[in-house]
C-alpha positions as CSV (number, residue, x, y, z in Angstrom):
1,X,-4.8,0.7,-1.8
2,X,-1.8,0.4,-3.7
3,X,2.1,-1.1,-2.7
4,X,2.6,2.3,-0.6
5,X,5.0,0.1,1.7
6,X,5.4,3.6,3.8
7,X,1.7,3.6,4.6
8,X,1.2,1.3,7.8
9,X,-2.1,0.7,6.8
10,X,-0.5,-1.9,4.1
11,X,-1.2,-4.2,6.9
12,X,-4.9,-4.7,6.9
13,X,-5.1,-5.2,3.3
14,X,-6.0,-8.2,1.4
15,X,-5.9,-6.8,-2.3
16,X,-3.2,-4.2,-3.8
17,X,-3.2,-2.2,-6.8
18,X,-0.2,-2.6,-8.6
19,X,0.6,1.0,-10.4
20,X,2.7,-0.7,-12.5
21,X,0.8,-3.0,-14.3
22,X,-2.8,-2.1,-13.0
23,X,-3.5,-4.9,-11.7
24,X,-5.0,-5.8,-8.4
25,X,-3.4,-8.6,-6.9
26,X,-4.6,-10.6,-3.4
27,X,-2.3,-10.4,-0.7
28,X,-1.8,-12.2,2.5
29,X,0.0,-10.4,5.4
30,X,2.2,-12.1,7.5
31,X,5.3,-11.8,9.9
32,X,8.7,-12.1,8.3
33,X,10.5,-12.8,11.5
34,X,13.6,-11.2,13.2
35,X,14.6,-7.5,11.1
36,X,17.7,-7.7,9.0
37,X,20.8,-6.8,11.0
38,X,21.5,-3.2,9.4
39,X,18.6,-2.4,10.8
40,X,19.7,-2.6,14.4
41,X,22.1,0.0,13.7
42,X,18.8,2.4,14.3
43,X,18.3,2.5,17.9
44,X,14.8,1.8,18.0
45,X,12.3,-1.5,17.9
46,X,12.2,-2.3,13.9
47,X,9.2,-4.9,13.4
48,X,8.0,-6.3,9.9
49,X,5.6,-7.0,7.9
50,X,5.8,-10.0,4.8
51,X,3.6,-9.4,1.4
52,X,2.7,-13.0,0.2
53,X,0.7,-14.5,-2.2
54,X,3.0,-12.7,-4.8
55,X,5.0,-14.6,-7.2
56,X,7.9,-13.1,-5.1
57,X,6.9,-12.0,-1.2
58,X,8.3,-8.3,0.3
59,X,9.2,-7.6,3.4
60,X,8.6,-4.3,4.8
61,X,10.2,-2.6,7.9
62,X,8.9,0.0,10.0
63,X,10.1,1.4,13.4
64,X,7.2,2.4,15.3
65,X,4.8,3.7,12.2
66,X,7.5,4.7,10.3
67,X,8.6,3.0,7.0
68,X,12.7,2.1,7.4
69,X,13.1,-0.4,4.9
70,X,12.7,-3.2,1.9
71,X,13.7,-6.7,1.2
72,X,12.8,-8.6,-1.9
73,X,13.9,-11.2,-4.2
74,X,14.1,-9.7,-8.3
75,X,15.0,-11.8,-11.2
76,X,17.9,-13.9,-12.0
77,X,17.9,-14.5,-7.7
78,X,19.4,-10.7,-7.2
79,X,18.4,-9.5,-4.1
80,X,16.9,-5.9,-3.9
81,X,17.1,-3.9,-0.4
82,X,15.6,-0.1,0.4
83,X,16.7,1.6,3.3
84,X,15.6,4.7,4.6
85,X,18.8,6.9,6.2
């Protein structure tokens, strides 16, 4: 499976092809804790989901199986953050 952050199956993976690059790289799943605060702003649970084991981790957020947003860490410290409106 590839980074398709919108697909909830992301969760149950282990390995992810990067498009980019074509690389696949191993991945552990884990729980990145409380949802960022914009996010509350949507009226509905938001839960996430943390890629590790990448040189830089990604948080995902979904509300219910829907993808609502992204959080990661890019060069030089910049953050860079997805939402879905």
């Amino acid at each position: 499976m590839s980074f398709a952050y919108w697909n909830p199956a992301l969760a149950g993976q282990t390995r992810l092809l990067d498009p980019c690059s074509g690389r696949v790289e191993s991945v552990v799943m884990e729980d990145p804790g409380a949802a960022p605060p914009d996010l509350a702003t949507l009226g509905r649970p938001v839960h996430g989901l943390r890629i590790d084991g990448l040189a830089r981790p990604i948080d995902v957020w979904y509300a219910g199986e829907h993808w609502v947003g992204l959080d990661a860490v890019v060069s030089n410290g910049r953050r860079l953050t997805y939402r879905l409106r």
